[in-house]
C-alpha positions as CSV (number, residue, x, y, z in Angstrom):
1,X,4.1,21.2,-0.3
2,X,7.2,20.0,-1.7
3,X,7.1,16.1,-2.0
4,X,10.5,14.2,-2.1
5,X,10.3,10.6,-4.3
6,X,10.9,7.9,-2.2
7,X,14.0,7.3,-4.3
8,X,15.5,9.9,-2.3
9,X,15.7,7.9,0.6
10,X,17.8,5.4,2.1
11,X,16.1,2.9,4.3
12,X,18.0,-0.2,5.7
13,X,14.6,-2.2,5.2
14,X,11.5,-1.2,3.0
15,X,8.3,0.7,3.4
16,X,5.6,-1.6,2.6
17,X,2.1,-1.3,1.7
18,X,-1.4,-2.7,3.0
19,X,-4.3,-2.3,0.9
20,X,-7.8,-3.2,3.2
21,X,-10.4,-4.8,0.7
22,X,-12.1,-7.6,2.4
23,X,-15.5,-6.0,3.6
24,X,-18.9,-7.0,2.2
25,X,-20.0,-3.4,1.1
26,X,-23.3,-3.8,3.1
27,X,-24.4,-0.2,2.8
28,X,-23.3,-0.1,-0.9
29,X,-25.6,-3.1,-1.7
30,X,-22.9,-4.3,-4.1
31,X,-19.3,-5.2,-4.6
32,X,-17.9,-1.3,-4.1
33,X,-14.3,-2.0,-4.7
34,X,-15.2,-3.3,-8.2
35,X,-17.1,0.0,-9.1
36,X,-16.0,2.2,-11.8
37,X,-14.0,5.3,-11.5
38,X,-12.1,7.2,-14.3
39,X,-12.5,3.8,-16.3
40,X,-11.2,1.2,-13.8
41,X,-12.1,-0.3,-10.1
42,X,-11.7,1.3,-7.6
43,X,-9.6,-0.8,-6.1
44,X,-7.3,-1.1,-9.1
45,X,-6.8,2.7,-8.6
46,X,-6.1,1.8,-4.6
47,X,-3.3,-0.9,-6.2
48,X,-1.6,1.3,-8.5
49,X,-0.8,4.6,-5.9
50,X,0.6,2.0,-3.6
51,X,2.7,0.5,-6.0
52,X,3.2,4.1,-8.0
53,X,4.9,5.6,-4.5
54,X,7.2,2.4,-4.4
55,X,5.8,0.6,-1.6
56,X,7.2,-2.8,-1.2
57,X,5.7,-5.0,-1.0
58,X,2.2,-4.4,-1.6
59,X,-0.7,-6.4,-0.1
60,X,-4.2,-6.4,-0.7
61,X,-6.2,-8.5,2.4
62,X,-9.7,-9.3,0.7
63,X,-12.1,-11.1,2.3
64,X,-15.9,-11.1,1.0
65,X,-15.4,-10.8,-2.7
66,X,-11.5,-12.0,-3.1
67,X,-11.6,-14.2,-6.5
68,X,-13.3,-10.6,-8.2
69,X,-10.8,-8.4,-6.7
70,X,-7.8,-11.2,-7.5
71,X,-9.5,-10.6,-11.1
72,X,-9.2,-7.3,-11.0
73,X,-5.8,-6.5,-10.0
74,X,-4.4,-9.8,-11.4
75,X,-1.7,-7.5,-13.8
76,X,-0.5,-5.9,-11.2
77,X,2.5,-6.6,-8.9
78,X,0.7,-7.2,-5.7
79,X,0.3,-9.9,-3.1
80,X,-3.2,-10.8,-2.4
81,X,-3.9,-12.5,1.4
82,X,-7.5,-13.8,2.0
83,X,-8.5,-12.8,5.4
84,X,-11.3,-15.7,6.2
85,X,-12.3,-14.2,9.7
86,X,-13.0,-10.5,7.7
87,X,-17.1,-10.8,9.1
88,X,-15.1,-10.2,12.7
89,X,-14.3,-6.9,12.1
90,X,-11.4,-4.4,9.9
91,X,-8.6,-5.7,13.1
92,X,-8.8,-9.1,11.6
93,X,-8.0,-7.7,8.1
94,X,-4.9,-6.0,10.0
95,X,-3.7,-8.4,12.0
96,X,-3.6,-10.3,8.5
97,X,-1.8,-8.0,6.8
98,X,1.1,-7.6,9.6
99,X,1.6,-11.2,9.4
100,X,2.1,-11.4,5.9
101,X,4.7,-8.7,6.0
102,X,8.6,-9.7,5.6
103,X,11.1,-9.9,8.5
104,X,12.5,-6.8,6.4
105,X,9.5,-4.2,6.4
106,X,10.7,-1.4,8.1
107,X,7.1,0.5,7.8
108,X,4.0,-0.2,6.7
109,X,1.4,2.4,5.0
110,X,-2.3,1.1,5.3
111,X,-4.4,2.3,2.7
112,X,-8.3,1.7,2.4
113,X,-9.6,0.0,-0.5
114,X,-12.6,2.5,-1.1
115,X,-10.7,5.8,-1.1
116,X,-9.4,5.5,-5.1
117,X,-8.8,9.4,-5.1
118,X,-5.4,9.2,-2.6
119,X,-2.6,10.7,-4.6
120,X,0.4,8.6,-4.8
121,X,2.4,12.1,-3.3
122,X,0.6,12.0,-0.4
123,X,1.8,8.1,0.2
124,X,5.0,10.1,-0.8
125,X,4.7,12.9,1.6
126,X,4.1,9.8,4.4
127,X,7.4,8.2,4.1
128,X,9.2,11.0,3.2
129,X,7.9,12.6,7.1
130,X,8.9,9.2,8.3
131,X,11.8,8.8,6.9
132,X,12.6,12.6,9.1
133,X,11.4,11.9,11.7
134,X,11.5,7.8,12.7
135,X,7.4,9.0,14.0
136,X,6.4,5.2,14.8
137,X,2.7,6.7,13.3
138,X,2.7,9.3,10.6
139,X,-0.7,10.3,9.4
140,X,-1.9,13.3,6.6
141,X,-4.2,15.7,9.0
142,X,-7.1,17.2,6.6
143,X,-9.4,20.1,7.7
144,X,-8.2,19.4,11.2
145,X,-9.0,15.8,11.2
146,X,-6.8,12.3,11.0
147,X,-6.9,11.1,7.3
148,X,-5.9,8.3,5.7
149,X,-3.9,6.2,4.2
150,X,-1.2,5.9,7.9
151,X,2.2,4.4,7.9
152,X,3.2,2.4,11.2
153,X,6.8,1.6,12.7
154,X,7.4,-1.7,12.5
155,X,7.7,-1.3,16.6
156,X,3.8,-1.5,16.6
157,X,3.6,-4.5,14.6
158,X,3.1,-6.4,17.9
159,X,0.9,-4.3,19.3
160,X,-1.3,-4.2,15.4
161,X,-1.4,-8.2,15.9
162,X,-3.3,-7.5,19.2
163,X,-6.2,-5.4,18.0
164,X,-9.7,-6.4,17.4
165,X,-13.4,-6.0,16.8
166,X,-14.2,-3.4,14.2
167,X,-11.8,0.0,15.0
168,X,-8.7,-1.3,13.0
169,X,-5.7,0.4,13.7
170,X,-6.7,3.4,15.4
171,X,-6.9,1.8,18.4
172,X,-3.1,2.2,18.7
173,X,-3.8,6.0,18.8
174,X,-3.9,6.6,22.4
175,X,-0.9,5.4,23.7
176,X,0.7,6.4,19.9
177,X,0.0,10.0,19.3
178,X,0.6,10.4,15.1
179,X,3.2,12.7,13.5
180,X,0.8,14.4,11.4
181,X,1.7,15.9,8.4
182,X,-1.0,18.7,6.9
183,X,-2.6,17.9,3.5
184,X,-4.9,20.6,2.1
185,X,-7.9,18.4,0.3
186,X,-10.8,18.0,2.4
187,X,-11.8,15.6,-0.8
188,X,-9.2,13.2,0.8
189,X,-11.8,12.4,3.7
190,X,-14.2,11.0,1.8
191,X,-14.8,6.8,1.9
192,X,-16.7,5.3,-0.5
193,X,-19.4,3.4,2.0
194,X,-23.1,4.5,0.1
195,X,-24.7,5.1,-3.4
196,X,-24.4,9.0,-2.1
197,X,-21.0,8.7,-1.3
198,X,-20.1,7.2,-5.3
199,X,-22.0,10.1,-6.4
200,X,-19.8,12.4,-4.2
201,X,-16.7,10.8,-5.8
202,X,-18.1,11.3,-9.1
203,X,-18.7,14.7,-8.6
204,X,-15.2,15.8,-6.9
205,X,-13.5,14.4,-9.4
């Protein structure tokens, strides 16, 4: 699949990027966004294809471990917003990010902070579909299933400040069908929630 940089593009307002990081990593039974992978944090890796694909700007919401996460990416050009209601559920952690946003996002791409193996063309491959077709949801489909990370219109910014309990953004779903855009690594489904799951990521990679 050919991939156009985002360079290529001419928006009137930027495509930014909102990195979810504020959970406790209760099934993990440690810290999972500070794990190692391919020599650096996970998160770090999360940090660096958002900011790789030109998204702008970035924002990491953090929530149970923020000052070791802060630590963690504290090189890198990104904002970080504390989410203190993140025990409430991942819509909190939204609804956090959308409000940090500038009166100038056109988009916004939300990527999760334990899936370290997206590939900055497929962040690429996002906007570039967006940038097409004006989709107010475009999202990679994977071995026939939604995968992440999704870019949303800024017409459903409203509507993302609305959510809540635990579903995050895919509660929008319903009444906003996705543009999907088909991405041929089934690797790309996997989250990072359980020792089994590291393991996985070890393994694929």
């Amino acid at each position: 699949m050919k991939v156009q940089s985002p360079e290529s593009h001419f928006f009137d307002r930027p495509v930014a990027g909102i990195i979810l990081a504020a959970g406790a990593s209760i099934r993990m039974g440690k810290p999972k966004l500070l794990l190692p992978w391919q020599g650096e944090p996970l998160i770090r890796h999360v940090a660096c294809t958002a900011l790789a694909a030109r998204l702008s700007p970035v924002l990491v919401v953090t929530g149970a471990y923020q000052d070791e996460i802060k630590a963690a990416l504290q090189d890198l050009q990104v904002q970080m917003i504390h989410n203190p209601d993140w025990e409430s559920g991942q819509s909190t952690s939204v609804r956090a990010g959308v409000r940090a946003l500038p009166d100038e996002t056109a988009a916004a791409v939300f990527l999760l902070g334990d899936q370290p193996q997206i590939p900055e063309e497929l962040v690429y491959a996002l906007v570039d579909a967006y940038a097409q077709t004006q989709a107010p949801v475009v999202a990679p489909l994977i071995a026939g299933k939604r995968g992440n990370p999704v870019l949303f219109d800024r017409t459903i910014f409203l509507e993302l400040l609305q959510l809540s309990g635990d579903a995050g953004a895919r509660q929008v779903f319903g009444r906003y069908p996705p543009h999907f855009i088909p991405w041929d690594d089934a690797s790309l489904l996997l989250d990072i929630d359980t020792p089994a799951d590291y393991q996985q990521l070890a393994e694929d990679s």
